[in-house]
VMD Tcl script that draws the C-alpha trace (Angstrom):
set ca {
  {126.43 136.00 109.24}
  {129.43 133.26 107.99}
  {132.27 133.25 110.42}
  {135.23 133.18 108.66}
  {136.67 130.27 110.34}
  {133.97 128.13 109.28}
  {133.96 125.62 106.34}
  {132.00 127.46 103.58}
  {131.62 125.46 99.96}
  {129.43 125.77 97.08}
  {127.41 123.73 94.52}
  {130.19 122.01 92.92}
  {131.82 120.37 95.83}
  {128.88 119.68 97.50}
  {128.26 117.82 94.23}
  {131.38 116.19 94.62}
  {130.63 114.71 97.92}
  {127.10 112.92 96.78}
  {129.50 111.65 93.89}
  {131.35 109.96 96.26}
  {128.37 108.56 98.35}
  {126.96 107.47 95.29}
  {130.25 105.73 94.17}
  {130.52 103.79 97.61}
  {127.35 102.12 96.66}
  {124.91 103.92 98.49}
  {122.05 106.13 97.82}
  {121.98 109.61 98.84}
  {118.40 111.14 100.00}
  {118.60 114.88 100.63}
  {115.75 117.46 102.28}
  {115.59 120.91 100.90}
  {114.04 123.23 103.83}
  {113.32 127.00 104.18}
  {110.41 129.49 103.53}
  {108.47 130.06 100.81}
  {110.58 132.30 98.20}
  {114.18 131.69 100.05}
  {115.54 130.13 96.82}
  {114.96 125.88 97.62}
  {113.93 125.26 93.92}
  {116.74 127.50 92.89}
  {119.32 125.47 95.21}
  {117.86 122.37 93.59}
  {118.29 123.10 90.12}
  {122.00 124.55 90.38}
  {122.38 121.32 92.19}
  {121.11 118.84 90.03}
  {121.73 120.72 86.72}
  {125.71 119.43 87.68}
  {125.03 115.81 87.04}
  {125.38 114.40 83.65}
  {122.17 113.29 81.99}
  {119.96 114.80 84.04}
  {116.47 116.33 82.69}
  {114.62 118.64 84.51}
  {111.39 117.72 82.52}
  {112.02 113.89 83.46}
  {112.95 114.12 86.91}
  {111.39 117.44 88.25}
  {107.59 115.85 89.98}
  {104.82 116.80 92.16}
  {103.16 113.43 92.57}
  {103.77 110.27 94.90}
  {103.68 107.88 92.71}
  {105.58 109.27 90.04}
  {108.21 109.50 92.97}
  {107.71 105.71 93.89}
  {107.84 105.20 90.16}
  {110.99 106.81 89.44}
  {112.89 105.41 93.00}
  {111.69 101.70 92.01}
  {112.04 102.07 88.26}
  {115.30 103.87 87.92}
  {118.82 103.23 89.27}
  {122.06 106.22 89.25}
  {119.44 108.53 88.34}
  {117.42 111.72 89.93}
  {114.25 112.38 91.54}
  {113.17 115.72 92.36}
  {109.61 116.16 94.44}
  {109.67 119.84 94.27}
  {106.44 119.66 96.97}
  {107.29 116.79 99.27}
  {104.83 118.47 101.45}
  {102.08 116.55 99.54}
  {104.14 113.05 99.48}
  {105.93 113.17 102.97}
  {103.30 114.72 105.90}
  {103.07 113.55 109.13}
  {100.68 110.36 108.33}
  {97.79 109.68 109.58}
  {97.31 105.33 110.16}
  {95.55 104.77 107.00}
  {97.94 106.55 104.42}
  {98.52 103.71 102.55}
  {100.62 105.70 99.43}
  {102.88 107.16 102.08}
  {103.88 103.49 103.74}
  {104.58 102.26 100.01}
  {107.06 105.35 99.89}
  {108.84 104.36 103.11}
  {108.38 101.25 101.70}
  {110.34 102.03 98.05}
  {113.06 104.67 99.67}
  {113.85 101.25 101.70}
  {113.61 98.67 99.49}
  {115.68 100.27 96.95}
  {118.41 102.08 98.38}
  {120.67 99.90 96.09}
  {119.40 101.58 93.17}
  {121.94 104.92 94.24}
  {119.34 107.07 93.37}
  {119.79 110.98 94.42}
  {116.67 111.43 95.65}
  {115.86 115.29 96.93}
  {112.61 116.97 97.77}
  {111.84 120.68 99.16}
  {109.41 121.25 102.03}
  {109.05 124.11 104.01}
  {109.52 122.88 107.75}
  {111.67 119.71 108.58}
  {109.28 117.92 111.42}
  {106.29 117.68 109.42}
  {107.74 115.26 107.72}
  {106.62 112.28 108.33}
  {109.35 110.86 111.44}
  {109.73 107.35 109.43}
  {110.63 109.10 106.45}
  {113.26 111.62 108.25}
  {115.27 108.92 108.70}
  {115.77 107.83 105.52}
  {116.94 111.26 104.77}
  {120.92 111.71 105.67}
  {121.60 115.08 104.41}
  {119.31 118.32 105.00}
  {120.00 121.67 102.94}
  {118.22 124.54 105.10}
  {118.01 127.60 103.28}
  {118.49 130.68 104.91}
  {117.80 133.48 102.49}
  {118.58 133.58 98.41}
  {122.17 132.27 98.12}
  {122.84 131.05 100.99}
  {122.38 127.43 102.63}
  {123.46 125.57 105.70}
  {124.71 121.81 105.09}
  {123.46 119.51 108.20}
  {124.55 116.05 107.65}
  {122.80 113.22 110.27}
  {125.00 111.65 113.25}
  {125.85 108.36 112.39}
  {126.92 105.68 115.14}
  {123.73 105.58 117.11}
  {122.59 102.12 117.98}
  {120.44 102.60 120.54}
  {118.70 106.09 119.29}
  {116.58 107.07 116.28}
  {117.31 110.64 117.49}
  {119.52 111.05 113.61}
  {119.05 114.55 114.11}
  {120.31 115.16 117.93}
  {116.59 116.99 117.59}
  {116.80 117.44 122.15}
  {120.23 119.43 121.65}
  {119.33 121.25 118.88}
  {116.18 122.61 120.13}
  {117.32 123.87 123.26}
  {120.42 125.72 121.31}
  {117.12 126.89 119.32}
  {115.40 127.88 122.14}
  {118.11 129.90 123.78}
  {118.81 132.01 120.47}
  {115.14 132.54 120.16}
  {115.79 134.86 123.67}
  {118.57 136.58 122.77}
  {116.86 137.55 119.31}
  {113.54 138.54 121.60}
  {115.93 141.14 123.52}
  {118.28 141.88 120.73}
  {117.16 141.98 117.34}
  {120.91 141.96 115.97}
  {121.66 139.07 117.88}
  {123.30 137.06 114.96}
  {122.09 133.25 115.39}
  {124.97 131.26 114.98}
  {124.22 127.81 112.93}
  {128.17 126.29 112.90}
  {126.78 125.14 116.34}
  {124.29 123.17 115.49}
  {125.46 119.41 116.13}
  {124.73 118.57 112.88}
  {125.68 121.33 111.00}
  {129.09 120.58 108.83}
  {129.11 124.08 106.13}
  {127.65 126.84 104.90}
  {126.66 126.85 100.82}
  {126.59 129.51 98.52}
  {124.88 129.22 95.49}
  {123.90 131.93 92.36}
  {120.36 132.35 90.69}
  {119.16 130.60 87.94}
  {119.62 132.11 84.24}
  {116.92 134.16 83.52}
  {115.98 131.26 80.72}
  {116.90 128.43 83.74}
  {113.90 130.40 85.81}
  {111.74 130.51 82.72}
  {111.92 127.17 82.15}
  {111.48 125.63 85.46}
  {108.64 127.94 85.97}
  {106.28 126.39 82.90}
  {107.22 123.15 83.44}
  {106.36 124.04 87.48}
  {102.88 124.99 86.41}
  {102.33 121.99 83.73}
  {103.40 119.19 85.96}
  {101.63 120.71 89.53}
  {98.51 120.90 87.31}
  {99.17 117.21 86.11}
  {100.10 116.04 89.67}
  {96.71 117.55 91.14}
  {94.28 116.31 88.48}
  {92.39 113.18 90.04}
  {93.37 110.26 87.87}
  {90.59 107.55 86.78}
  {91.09 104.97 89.65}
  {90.81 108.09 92.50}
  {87.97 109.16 90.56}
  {86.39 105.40 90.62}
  {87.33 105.23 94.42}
  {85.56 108.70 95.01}
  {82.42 107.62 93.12}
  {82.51 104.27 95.42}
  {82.58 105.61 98.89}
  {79.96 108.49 97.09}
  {78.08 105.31 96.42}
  {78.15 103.43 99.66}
  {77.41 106.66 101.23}
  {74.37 107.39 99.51}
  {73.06 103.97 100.11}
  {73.95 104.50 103.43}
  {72.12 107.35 104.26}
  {68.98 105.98 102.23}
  {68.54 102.71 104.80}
  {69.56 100.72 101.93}
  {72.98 99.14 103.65}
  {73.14 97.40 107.14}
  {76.05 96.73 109.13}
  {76.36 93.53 107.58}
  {75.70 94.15 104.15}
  {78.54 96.90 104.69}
  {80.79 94.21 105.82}
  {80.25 91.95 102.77}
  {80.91 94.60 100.48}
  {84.45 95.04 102.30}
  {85.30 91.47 102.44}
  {84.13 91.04 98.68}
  {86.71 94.05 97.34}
  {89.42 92.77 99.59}
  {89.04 96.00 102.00}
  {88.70 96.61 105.62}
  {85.65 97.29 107.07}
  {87.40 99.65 109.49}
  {88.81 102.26 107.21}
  {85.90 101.89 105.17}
  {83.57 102.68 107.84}
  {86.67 105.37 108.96}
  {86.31 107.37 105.48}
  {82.29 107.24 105.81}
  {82.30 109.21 109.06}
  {84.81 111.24 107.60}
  {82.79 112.11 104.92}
  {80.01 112.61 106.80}
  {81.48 115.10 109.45}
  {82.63 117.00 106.42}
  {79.11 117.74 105.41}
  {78.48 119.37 108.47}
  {75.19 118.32 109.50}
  {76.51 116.39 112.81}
  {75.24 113.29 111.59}
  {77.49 110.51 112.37}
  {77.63 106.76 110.33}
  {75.96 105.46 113.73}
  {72.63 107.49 112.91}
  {72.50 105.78 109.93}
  {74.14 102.33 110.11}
  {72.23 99.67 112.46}
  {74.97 97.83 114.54}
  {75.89 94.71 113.34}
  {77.32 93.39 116.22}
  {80.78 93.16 114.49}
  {83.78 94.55 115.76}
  {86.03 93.70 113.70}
  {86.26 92.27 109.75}
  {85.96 88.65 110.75}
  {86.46 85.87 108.17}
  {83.86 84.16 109.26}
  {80.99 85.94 107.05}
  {83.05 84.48 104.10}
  {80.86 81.06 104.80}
  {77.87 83.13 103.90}
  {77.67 83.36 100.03}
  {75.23 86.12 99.76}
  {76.74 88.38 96.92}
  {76.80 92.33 97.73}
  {74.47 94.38 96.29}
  {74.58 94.47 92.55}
  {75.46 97.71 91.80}
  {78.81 97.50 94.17}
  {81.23 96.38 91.79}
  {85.13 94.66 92.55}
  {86.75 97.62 90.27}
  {84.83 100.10 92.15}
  {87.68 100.08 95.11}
}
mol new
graphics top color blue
foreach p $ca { graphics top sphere $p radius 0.5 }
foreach p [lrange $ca 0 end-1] q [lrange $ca 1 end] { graphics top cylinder $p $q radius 0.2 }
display resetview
């Protein structure tokens, strides 16, 4: 599968070249990609084991925020989002905790940070977010990685990832593989591909290791914490009085405009809610029209409270 004229390194010098980003001052954001058992934990670990002072139990996460909190809050250290599948999706426009991460990778570049995250596929990461990613680890199989490094020197492209070239070289191996199965697909010619990486198992103790604390901090990252749970029991709330004829349109509005919120999304994650139950019943059948399209400022002049059992903290 590896040519022999083609550059082929392993773990330590790749480590040795994110040293020397990180000296120059910058920060160095890598994507770990490949199939579900190919090794991109494995990868990972041998990677980031390298560095001095890291700690798998203080770095390795599954959650957003404890990525945005360890980006922000940190600086020459490591953050490992074993899942970035969870934190990095294609967004849809109201994913506010994904905009705060574009936000934080951005903000805080300075902080020279090696930030790296596994997901299975490349593009469905969100496209704002590929960007801020530079280098890209695709596994192939269990000890054995391709290095793709972003083209730099585009001013009037956000194409980082020359993703029109490399999808037609994609394409065309895709049809030789369909009438030969041995057809070997060779990587080196990606555009952005710069080496191939070997890299060994974990220790059996390594493996061990990484596996409880996998299972410990997943279950952590997936338990709903108290404010989710206090915005779930709102829109529960608003819902029910909703569907009882207890809210208008305009009563609706004031409760947005009195927690700071906008009547839009609310009224978004009602139907949502709604169409999830399955009964075809849309927030229209329910909700008179209020003649407001938008979350105007003008109700503010009208200092009719929202009902009292709405409360600020409940958003």
């Amino acid at each position: 599968m590896v040519k022999s004229n083609v550059l082929v390194i392993g773990v330590k010098y790749l480590k040795k070249l994110v040293e020397k980003k990180i000296k120059n001052k910058y920060d160095c954001n890598i994507i770990v990609t490949g199939k579900t058992g190919v090794g991109k934990s494995t990868f990972i670990y041998q990677f980031l084991k390298r560095f001095r002072g890291f700690k798998i139990e203080d770095k390795l996460t599954y959650s957003r925020d404890e990525t945005i909190h360890l980006i922000r809050d940190f600086k020459e250290s490591y953050v490992w989002n074993d899942e970035l599948i969870s934190s990095a999706f294609k967004r849809t426009w109201f994913e506010g905790g994904q905009n705060l991460l574009i936000k934080v990778l951005t903000k805080y570049r300075d902080h020279r940070n090696i930030v790296i995250g596994a997901i299975p596929i490349f593009f469905t990461m969100d496209k704002e977010l590929i960007k801020l990613f530079r280098v890209h680890i695709q596994i192939l199989k269990r000890g054995l990685a391709i290095l793709h490094v972003a083209l730099e020197g585009r001013q009037y492209s956000d194409d980082l990832w020359d993703v029109k070239h490399n999808k037609i070289l994609e394409e065309r191996w895709s049809k030789k593989k369909e009438k030969n199965p041995n057809f070997k697909i060779p990587y080196h010619k990606y555009s952005t591909f710069r080496a191939y990486i070997r890299f060994a198992p974990l220790k059996p103790k390594d493996e061990e290791y990484y596996e409880e604390l996998k299972s410990k901090k997943r279950a952590e990252a997936e338990a709903p914490s108290d404010k989710e749970s206090e915005k779930e029991n709102f829109y529960e709330k608003i819902l029910n009085m909703v569907k009882d004829g207890k809210l208008d349109g305009n009563e609706l509005l004031k409760i947005c405009q009195f927690n700071d919120k906008s009547f839009s999304s609310v009224k978004t994650r009602l139907g949502q809610m709604l169409r999830d139950e399955g009964d075809g019943k849309t927030l229209r059948n329910f909700l008179k029209d209020s003649g407001r399209k938008n979350d105007s400022i003008n109700s503010y002049n009208n200092n009719t409270p929202p009902p009292s059992d709405v409360g600020v903290n409940d958003l």
